[in-house]
C-alpha positions in Angstrom: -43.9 3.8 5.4 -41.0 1.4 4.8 -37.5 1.9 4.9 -34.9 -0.2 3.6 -31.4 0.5 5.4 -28.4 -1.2 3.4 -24.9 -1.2 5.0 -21.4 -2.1 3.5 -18.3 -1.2 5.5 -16.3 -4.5 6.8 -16.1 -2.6 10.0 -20.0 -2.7 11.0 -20.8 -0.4 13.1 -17.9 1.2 13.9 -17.4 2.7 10.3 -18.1 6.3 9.5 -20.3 5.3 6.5 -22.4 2.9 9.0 -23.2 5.8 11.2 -23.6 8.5 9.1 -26.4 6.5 7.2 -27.8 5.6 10.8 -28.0 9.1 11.2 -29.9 9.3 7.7 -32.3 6.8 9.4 -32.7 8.5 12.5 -33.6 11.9 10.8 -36.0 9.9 8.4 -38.1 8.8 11.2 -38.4 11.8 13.0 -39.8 13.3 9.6 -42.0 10.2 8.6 -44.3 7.7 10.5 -41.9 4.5 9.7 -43.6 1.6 10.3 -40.9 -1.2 9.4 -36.9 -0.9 8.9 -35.6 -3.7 6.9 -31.7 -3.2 8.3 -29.4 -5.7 6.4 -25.8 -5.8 7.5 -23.9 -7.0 4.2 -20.6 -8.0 6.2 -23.2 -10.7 7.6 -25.6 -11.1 3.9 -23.0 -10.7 1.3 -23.3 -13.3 -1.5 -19.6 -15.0 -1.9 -20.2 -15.8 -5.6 -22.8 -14.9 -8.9 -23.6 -18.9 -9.1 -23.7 -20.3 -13.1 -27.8 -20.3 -12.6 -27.8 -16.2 -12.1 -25.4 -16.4 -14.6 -27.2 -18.0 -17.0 -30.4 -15.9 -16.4 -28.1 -12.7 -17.3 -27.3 -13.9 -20.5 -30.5 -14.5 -21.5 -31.6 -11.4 -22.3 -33.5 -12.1 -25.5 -35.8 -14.2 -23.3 -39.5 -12.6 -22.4 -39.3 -13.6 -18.6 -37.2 -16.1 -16.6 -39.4 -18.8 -17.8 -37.6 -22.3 -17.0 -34.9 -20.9 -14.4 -34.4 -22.9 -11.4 -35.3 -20.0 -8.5 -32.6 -21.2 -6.0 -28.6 -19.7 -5.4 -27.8 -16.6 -6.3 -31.2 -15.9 -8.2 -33.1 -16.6 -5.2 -31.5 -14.2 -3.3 -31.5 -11.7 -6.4 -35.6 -12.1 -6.5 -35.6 -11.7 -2.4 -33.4 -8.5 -2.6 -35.7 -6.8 -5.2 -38.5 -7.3 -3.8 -37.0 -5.5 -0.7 -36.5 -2.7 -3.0 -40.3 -3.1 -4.4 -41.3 -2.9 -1.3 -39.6 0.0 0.8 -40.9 3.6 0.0 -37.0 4.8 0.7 -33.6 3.2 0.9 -30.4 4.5 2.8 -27.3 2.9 1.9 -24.0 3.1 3.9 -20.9 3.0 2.0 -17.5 3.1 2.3 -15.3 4.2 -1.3 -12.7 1.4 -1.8 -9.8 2.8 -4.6 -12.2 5.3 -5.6 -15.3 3.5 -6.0 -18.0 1.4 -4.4 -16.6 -1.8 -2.1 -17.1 -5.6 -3.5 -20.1 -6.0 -1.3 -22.2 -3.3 -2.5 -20.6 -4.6 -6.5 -22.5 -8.1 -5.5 -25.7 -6.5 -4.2 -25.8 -4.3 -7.4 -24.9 -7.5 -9.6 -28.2 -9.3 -7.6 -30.5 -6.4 -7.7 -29.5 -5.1 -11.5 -31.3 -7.9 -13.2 -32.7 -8.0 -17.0 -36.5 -9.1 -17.4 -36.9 -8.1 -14.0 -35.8 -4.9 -12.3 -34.8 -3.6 -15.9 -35.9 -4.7 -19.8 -34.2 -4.0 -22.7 -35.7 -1.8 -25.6 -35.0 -0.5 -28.9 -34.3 2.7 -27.2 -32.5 1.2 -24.3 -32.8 -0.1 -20.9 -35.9 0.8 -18.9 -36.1 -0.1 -14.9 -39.0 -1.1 -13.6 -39.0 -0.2 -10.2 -40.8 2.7 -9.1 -38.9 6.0 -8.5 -38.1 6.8 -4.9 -35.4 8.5 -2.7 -32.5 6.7 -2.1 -30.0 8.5 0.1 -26.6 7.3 0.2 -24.1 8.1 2.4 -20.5 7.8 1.7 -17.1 7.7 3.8 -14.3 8.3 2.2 -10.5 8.3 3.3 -9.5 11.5 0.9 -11.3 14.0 -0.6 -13.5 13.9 -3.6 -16.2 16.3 -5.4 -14.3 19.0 -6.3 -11.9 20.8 -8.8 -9.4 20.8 -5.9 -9.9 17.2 -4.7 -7.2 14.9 -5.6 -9.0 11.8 -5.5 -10.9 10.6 -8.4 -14.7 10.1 -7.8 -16.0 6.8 -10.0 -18.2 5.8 -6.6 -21.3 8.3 -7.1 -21.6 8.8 -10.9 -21.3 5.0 -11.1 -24.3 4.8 -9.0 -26.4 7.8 -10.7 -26.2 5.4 -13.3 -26.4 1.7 -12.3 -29.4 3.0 -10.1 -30.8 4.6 -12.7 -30.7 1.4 -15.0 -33.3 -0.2 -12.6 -35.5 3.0 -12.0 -34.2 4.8 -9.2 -33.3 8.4 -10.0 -33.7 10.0 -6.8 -30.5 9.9 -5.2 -29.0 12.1 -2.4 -25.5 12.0 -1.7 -24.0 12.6 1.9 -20.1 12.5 2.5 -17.8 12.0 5.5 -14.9 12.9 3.7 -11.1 13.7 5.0 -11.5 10.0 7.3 -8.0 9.1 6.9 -6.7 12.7 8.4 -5.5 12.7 12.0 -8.4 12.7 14.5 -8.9 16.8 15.2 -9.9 16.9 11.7 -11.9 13.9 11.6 -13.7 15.0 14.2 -14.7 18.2 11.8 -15.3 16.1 8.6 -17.6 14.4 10.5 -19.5 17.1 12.3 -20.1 18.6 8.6 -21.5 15.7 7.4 -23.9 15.4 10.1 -25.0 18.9 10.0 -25.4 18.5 6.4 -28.2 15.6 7.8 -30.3 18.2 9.9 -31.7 20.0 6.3 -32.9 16.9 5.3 -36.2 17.5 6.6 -35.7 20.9 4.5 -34.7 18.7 1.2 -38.2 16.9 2.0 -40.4 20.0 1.8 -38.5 21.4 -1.4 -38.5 17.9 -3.4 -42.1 17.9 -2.8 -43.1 21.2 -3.4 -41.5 20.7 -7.2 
């Protein structure tokens, strides 16, 4: 199998949301036989800019295919990334939530990888992804706490992704949260502990998902 492991945090791997989806990783392989790991490090891959080419393939949506485009820029690296995405049989993403939401590097790799006539089309019923269904875990650090009726801090990070993800086809999506990362350190230190216990069941997750 083929994992796909997506990071986001401008602190590598020193962030929260780096390790806890290492931690995702690790547990993965100890419940599959992985045979590659694509890891990509978007500190280091990050597009700076959607280029007028990508631009111009978005706004042709009425078009049947991308037919005439010139494959190079930003649509060259959109066609590399989703094939990535064809191609792994699960994806764990690392993410930091930046004022309540997803950070501007995983906003460009969504803006690459969301792409009409190719991971989604557009029908009188609406749009339909076309990448096959898989799990996608995600996990998340966040600075406050979100989630819940007595969480202060608004949450427009995972039901943004329920549905952005679900544009292109993936609806299997399994949310893990180091929340509290802004508290002072003995609490951090407990935050974090949950969240990685949280980790050990996934092997139980596994076994119920596919037993439905």
């Amino acid at each position: 199998m083929k994992l796909l492991h997506l990071t986001f945090s401008p602190r590598g791997e020193n962030s929260e949301s780096t390790q806890l989806s290492q931690a995702i990783v690790d547990q993965l392989c100890n419940q599959y036989s992985i045979s590659h790991i694509t890891s990509r490090d978007w500190r280091l891959h990050a597009t700076s800019a959607i280029d007028a080419n990508y631009a111009t393939a978005l706004s042709s949506a009425a078009r049947s295919s991308d037919e005439g485009l010139s494959y190079e820029g930003s649509l060259e690296e959109s066609e590399r990334l989703i094939c990535e995405l064809e191609e792994a049989d699960m994806v764990v993403i690392g993410t930091p939530m930046h004022n309540f939401t997803v950070p501007a590097t995983l906003k460009t790799w969504i803006d690459l990888v969301v792409r009409v006539n190719r991971s989604f089309t557009i029908t009188p019923s609406g749009k339909v992804g076309t990448l096959s269904n898989k799990p996608v875990y995600i996990a998340i650090a966040a600075g406050g706490f979100f989630g819940s009726e007595q969480s202060r801090q608004p949450d427009f990070l995972t039901p943004y992704l329920k549905a952005i993800l679900g544009t292109i086809g993936l609806h299997d999506l399994r949310f893990f949260s180091a929340q509290g990362m802004a508290l002072d350190i003995s609490k951090v230190k407990v935050q974090r502990q949950k969240a990685l216990d949280r980790i050990t069941s996934i092997g139980t997750e596994i076994i119920e998902s596919e037993g439905t």
